[in-house]
Structure formats: C-alpha cells, structure tokens
matplotlib code that plots the C-alpha trace (Angstrom):
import matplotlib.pyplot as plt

x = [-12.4, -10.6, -12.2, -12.5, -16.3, -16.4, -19.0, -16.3, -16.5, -19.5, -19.8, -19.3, -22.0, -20.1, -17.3, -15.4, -12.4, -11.0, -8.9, -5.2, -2.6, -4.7, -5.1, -6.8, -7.5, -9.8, -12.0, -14.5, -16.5, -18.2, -20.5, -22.8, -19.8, -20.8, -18.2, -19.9, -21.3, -20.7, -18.2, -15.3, -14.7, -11.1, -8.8, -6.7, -3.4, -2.9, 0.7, 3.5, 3.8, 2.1, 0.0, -4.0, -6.4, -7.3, -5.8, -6.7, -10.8, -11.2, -11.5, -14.1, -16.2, -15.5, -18.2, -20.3, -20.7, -21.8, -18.1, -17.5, -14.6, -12.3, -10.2, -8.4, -5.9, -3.0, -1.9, 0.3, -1.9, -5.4, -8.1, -6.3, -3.7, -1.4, 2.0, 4.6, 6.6, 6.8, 10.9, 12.0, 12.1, 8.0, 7.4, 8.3, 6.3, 5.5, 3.3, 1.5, 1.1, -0.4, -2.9, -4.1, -4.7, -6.1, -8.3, -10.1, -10.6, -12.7, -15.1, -15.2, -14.0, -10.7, -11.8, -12.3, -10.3, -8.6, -5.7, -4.4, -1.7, -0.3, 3.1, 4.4, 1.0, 2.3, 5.2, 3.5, 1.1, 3.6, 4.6, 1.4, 0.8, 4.2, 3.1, 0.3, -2.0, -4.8, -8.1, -6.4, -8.3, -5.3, -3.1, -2.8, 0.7, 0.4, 3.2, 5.6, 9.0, 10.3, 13.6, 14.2, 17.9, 16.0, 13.9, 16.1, 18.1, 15.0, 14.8, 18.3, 17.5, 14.4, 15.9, 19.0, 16.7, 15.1, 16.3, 19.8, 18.7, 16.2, 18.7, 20.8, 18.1, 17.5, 21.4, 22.0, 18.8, 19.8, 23.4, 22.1, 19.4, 16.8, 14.2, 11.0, 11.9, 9.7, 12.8, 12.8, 9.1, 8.9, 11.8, 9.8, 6.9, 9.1, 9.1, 6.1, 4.2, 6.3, 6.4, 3.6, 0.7, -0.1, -3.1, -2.6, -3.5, -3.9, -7.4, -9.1, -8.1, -4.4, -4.2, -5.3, -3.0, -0.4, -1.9, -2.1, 1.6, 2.7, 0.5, 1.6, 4.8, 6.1, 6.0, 6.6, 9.9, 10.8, 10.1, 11.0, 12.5, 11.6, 10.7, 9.8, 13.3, 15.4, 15.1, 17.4, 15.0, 14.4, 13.0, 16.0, 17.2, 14.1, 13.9, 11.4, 12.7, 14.2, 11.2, 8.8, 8.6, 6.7, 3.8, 1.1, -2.0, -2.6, -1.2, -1.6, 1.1, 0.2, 2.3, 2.3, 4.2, 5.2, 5.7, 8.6, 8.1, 9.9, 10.2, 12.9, 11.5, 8.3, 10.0, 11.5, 7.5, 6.8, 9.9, 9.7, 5.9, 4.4, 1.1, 1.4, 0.4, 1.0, -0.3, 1.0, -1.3, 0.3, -0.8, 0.2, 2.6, 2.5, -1.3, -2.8, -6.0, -6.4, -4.6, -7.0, -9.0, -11.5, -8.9, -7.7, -10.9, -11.9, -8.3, -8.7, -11.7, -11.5, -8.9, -10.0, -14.1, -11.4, -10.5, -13.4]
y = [-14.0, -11.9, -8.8, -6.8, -5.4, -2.3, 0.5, 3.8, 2.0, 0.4, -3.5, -4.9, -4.7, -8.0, -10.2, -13.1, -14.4, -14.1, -16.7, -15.8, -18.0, -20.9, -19.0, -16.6, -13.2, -12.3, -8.8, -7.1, -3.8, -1.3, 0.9, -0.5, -1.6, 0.5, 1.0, 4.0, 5.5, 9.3, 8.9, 6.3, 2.8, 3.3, 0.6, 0.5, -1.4, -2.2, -2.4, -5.0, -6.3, -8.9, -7.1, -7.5, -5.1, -5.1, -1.4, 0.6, 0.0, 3.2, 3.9, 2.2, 5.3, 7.0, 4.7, 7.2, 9.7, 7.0, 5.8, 2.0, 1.3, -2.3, -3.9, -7.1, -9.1, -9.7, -13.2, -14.8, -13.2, -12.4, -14.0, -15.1, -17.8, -18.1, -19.8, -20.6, -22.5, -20.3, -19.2, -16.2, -15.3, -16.0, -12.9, -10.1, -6.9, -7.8, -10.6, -8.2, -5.4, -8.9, -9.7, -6.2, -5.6, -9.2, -8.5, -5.0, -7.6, -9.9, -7.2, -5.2, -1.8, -1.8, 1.1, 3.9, 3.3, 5.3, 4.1, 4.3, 2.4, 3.0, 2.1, -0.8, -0.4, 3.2, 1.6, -0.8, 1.8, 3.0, 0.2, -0.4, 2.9, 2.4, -1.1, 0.3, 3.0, 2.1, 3.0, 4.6, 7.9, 8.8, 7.6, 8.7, 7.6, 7.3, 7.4, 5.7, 5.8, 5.8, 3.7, 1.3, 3.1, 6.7, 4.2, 3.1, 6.1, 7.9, 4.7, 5.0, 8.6, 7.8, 4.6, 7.0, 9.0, 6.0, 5.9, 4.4, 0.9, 0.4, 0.7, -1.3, -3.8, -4.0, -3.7, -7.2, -9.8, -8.2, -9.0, -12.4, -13.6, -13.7, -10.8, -13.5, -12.7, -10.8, -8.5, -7.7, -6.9, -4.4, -2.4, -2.5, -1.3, 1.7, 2.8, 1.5, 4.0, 7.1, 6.6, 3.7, 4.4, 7.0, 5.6, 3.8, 0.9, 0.8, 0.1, -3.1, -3.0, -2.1, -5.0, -7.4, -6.4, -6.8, -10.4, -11.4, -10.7, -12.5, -15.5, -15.3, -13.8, -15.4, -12.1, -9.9, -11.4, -12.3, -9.0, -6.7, -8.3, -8.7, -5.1, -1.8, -0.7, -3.8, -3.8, -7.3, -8.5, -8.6, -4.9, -4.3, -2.4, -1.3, 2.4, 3.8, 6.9, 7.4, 6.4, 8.6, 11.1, 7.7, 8.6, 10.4, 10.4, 12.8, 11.9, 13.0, 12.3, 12.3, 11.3, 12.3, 14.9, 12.1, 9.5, 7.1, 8.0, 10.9, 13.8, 13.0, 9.8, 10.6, 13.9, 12.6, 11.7, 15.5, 16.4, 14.0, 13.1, 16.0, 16.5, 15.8, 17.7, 16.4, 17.2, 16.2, 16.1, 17.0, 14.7, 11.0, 9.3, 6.0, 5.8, 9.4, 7.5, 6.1, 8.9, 11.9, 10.1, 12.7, 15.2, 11.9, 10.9, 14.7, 15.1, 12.2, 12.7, 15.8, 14.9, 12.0, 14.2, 16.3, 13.4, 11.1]
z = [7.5, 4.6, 5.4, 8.9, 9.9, 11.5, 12.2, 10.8, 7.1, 5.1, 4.5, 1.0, -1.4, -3.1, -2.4, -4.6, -6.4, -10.1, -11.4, -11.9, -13.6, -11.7, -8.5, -7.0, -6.4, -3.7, -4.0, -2.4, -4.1, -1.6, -3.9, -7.1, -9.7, -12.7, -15.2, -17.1, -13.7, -13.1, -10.9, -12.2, -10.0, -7.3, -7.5, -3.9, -4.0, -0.4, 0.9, 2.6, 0.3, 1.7, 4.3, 2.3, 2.0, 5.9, 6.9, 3.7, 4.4, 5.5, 1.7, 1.7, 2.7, -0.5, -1.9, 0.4, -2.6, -5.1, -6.6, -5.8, -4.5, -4.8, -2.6, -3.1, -1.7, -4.2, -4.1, -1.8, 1.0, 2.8, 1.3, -2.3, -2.9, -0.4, -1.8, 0.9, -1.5, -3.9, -5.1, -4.1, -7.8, -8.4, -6.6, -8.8, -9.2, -12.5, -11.2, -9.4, -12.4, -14.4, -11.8, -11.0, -15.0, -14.6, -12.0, -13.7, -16.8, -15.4, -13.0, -16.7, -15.6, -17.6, -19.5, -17.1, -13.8, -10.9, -9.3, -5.7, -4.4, -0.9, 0.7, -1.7, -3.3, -4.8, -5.6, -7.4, -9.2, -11.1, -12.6, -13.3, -15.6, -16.9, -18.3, -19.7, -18.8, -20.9, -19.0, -15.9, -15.0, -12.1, -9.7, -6.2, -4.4, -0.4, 1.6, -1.3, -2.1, -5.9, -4.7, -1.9, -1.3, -0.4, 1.7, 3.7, 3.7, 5.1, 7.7, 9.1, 9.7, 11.6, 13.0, 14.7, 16.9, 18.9, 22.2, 22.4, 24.3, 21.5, 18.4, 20.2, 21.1, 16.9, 16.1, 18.2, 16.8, 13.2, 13.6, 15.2, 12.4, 15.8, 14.3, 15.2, 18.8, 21.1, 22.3, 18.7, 18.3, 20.9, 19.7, 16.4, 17.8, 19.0, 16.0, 14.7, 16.9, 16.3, 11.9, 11.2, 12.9, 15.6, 16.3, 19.3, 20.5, 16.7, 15.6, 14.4, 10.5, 11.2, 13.6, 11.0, 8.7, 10.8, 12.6, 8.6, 8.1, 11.1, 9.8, 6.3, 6.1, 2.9, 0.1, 3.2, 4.0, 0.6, -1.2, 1.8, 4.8, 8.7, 8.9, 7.4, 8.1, 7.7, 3.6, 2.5, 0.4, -3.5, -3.6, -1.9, -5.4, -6.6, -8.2, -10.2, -10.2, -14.1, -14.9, -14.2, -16.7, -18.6, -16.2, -18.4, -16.1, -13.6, -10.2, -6.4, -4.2, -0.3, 2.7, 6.4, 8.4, 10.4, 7.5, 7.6, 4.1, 4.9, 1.8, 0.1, -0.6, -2.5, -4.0, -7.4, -8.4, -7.7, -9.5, -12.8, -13.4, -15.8, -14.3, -10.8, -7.4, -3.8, 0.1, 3.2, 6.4, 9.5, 12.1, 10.3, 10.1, 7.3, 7.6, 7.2, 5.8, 10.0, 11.2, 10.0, 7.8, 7.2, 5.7, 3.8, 1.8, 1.8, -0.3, -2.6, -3.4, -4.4, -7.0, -7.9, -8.9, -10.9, -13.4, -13.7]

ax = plt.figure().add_subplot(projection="3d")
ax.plot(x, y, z, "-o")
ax.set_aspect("equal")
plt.show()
C-alpha cells in the first residue's frame, strides 16, 4: 500500500499515476482538485530523498479549509517507479524538478500552484522555482539546508554531543563499510530521537517512511548516503546558496528548535531571497509537522491564505 490510513489525517479523495519519461509518478489529492478554486492547490515535496510521501500526511489536513492538497511519490520510491538499476548519475535533482513540473501538467494546475518542499524536498523546491517559476504562488522550506557542507557541519555538531559509546559505536561501522548492521541502527536511532523525530515510538506515517527506505534504499543511498549524518553521496556538494537571490516568489522558511537542520543551515534563504519570512517552533526537531502539528498547519496556512 503506497499510502498510510490513519484517523489524525483525511483519506484521499483520488489516487493514481502520471506517466514520466516511461515511468511513473504516483499521487494522491486530499481536497476537490480545482485549479481556479479560491484557495490555490499545495504541492508537498516529501524528503529522503527517497523516503515517499508517507510522513508529510499530516498535510493532508490542510485540505480541511477547502485547499486540496497533493502528494506523490517521486520516482525511484513509494508507490512510483522503483529503479534499482538505475546509475548513480540517473538520479540528479534535475530529474526530479522535470517530473514535479511534469506531474502539475498532467492534473492541470500548472497555472496557479503553492509549493512546499521539506528536508530534501526544500532543497529541491528551490531548484524548482529557479528552473522556472511559472504558476508558483509560494514556497515554504521545512527544515532544509541551502548546502550539504552547512549540513553536515550542523551534523558533526549534533553528532559530538551523543554519548561517547554511541559516536564511537558510529565512528567504527563507518570506518568498516558495516552501516546495514543492527549495532549501527541503534546508535542511529540515538540520534534519530533527539534531532529527527521526538515523537516517540514514532507514529504510523514516520514508520513507513522509514520501513520504505529500508526496502528501497536505492536514491537514498545514492543521493545521500546510509544516514542523515553520514553525507558521501552525490548531494554530497550540493549548494543552493549563490543562488537564491533568483528566488522571486514569496517564501516561508520553518524549522524546529530541535532541528538537525540547525540555524545556520536554513539562514542564507533568510539572508538572500527578497521576499522571505521564517518561524521556528520550539518543541521539534526535523518533523515540526508530527511534532506540534497544529501550530504547523495553523503557520502554513496562514501564509500560504496570504498568496493565493
């Protein structure tokens, strides 16, 4: 099942696929997908990359005030295309700026469209609005960094106040190439809980994200590496940051006290992009949107009423 069912968000109204390059792109829309309705459709690019749509769903209740939301899985995971043969260099984020501008094509709300992107998903927004902005009404950024080096600079920060037996327990499977072991996973999760998700035992959507990545770990591992603070893979150099004074449409920029997104990560899009305003809540970590979702939905959609 693509898609996780659960009381705290509403089910789909539709579900289905869009061809891409020969594959596809599977979606779901909460809400009645109107493109001229008062209140403009949300776009949500989940993160990973390579983790589907699974943990954002709690934005699925901004459909509650009559805006349809979208979610999809972006290929190479979830419910679309999965491509474990892929080369490392078919996954680019260009691909992925082609299939979400695909995707808004085919369910004909290209001309009037918010954007929210969270974790690699605001990383990829950018780049999205950068390529062309046509029809974007805003862009929220959650918990994002504009380069992978203040990423992992932030990480090695976070990663040096773990309890001594558990960076050495990471230091030693790193060094060895054994990250798939379960030593290794429960040092992780050390720091999973203090920066990722707060939430614990974490609830049913974040556990299929995860469960999805484990399954299908192919743009995962090849974009980012084994984990969120072991960056070796092609993002690795990724930077946004000179960049972003290209970024004409209004933009929110949220994160979480907590946030292994720490501040100086997300700071140059506060600093470069012209019309831009940010908020941090200060009970989240990486997930204020399960963390204190109320305060989350009540946030963005406020902005998001602001610039339909």
């Amino acid at each position: 099942m693509a898609t996780t069912r659960d009381a705290r968000f509403p089910d789909p109204t539709t579900e289905g696929e869009v061809d891409f390059r020969g594959h596809r792109t599977w979606y779901r829309v909460t809400g009645e997908l109107d493109p001229d309705a008062e209140r403009a459709p949300l776009v949500v690019l989940h993160g990973g990359p390579g983790a589907a749509h699974n943990y954002t769903l709690t934005m699925a209740n901004l459909a509650c005030q009559g805006r349809s939301v979208i979610h999809y899985d972006q290929l190479g995971c979830g419910g679309s295309t999965h491509l474990p043969e892929a080369p490392a260099d078919f996954w680019t984020p260009q691909l992925f700026v082609d299939e979400l501008r695909n995707l808004v094509q085919a369910l004909g709300i290209d001309r009037r469209f918010h954007l929210l992107g969270q974790s690699w998903g605001g990383m990829l927004g950018p780049e999205v609005v950068l390529a062309d902005d046509t029809g974007i009404r805003s862009l929220t950024i959650c918990d994002s960094p504009a380069s992978m080096a203040l990423w992992l600079e932030a990480a090695n920060t976070l990663r040096a106040q773990l309890p001594d037996a558990v960076q050495q327990t990471l230091l030693e499977h790193e060094e060895a190439g054994t990250t798939d072991s379960e030593e290794y996973a429960a040092a992780e999760k050390v720091f999973y809980d203090r920066h990722v998700c707060r939430v614990v035992p974490n609830p049913p959507e974040v556990t299929d994200s995860f469960a999805q990545i484990e399954a299908e770990p192919t743009v995962y591992h090849t974009m980012n590496g084994p984990s969120e603070f072991h960056v070796v893979g092609s993002l690795k150099d990724w930077s946004v940051v000179d960049r972003l004074d290209g970024i004409r449409v209004p933009t929110l920029v949220v994160a979480g006290a907590h946030d292994e997104a720490m501040p100086a990560v997300w700071e140059p899009f506060v600093d470069r992009i012209p019309d831009v305003r940010s908020h941090v809540f200060p009970d989240s970590s990486h997930m204020p949107h399960v963390e204190e979702p109320e305060a989350f939905l009540e946030v963005v959609e406020s902005f998001l009423g602001q610039h339909d």
